[in-house]
N, C-alpha and C positions, 0 to 999 in steps of 0.2 A: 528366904522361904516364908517367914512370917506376915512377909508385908505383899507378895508374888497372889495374884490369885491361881494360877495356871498349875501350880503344884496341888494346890488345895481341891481343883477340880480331879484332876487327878486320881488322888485317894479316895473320893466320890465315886467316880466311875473311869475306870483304865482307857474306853475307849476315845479313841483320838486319830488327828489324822496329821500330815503332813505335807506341806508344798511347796515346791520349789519350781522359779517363772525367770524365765529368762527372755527379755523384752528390748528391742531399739525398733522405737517408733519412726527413725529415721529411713530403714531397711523395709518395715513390717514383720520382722523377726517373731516370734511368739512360740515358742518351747514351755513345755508342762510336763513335771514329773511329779505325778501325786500317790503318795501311802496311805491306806486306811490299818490301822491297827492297834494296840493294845499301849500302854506305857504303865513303869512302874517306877517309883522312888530310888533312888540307891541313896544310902547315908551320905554325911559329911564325910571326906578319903582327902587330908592335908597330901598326899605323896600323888595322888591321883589327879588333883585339880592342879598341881603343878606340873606332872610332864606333860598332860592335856597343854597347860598355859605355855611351856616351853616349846610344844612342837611348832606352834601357832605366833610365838610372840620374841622367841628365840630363847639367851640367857637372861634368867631371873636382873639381873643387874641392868638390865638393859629395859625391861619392862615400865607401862607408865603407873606412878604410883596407885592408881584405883586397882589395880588389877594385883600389884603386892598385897594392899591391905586386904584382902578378901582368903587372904592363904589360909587364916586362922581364924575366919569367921566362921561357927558352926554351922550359919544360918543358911547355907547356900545348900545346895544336894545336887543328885542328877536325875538328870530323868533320861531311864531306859526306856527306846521306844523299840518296839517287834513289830516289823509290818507283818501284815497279813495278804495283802493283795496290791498291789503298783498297777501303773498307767501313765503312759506315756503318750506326748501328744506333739504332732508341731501343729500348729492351729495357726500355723502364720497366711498373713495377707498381701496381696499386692496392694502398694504404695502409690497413689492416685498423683502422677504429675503435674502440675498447677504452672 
């Protein structure tokens, strides 16, 4: 968190947005789902950043070590985001045969 600017914007000012782009340029595929809305800090939670890490990485013993050492680093946080408005989009293209 100390070294992240993205947190620090953050507590500036909540507002934020989000995007998620799903793309093969092989197809001309082009998918967009975009959020405009708020975010907020939530503290360090050791029991929180681990079943988060478990769902995603499986058993703790199994994980690669960068992702152990951060269980009990204070420095990390979360950021809650609230949308307020979404948009969805296929913006895909046909693919020019050559």
């Amino acid at each position: 968190y100390k070294t992240d600017s993205f947190p620090k914007r953050i507590d500036r000012d909540p507002r934020c947005a989000v995007g998620i782009m799903d793309f093969d340029a092989s197809t001309g595929m082009v998918r967009h789902v975009g959020f405009r809305g708020r975010a907020r800090l939530d503290g360090y939670d050791r029991e929180r950043m681990k079943r988060l890490l478990s769902r995603y990485l499986g058993e703790e013993q199994e994980w690669d070590a960068r992702f152990a050492e951060i269980l009990d680093d204070r420095d990390y946080v979360f950021v809650r985001f609230v949308a307020e408005t979404a948009v969805v989009r296929d913006q895909s293209y046909a693919v020019k045969v050559k």
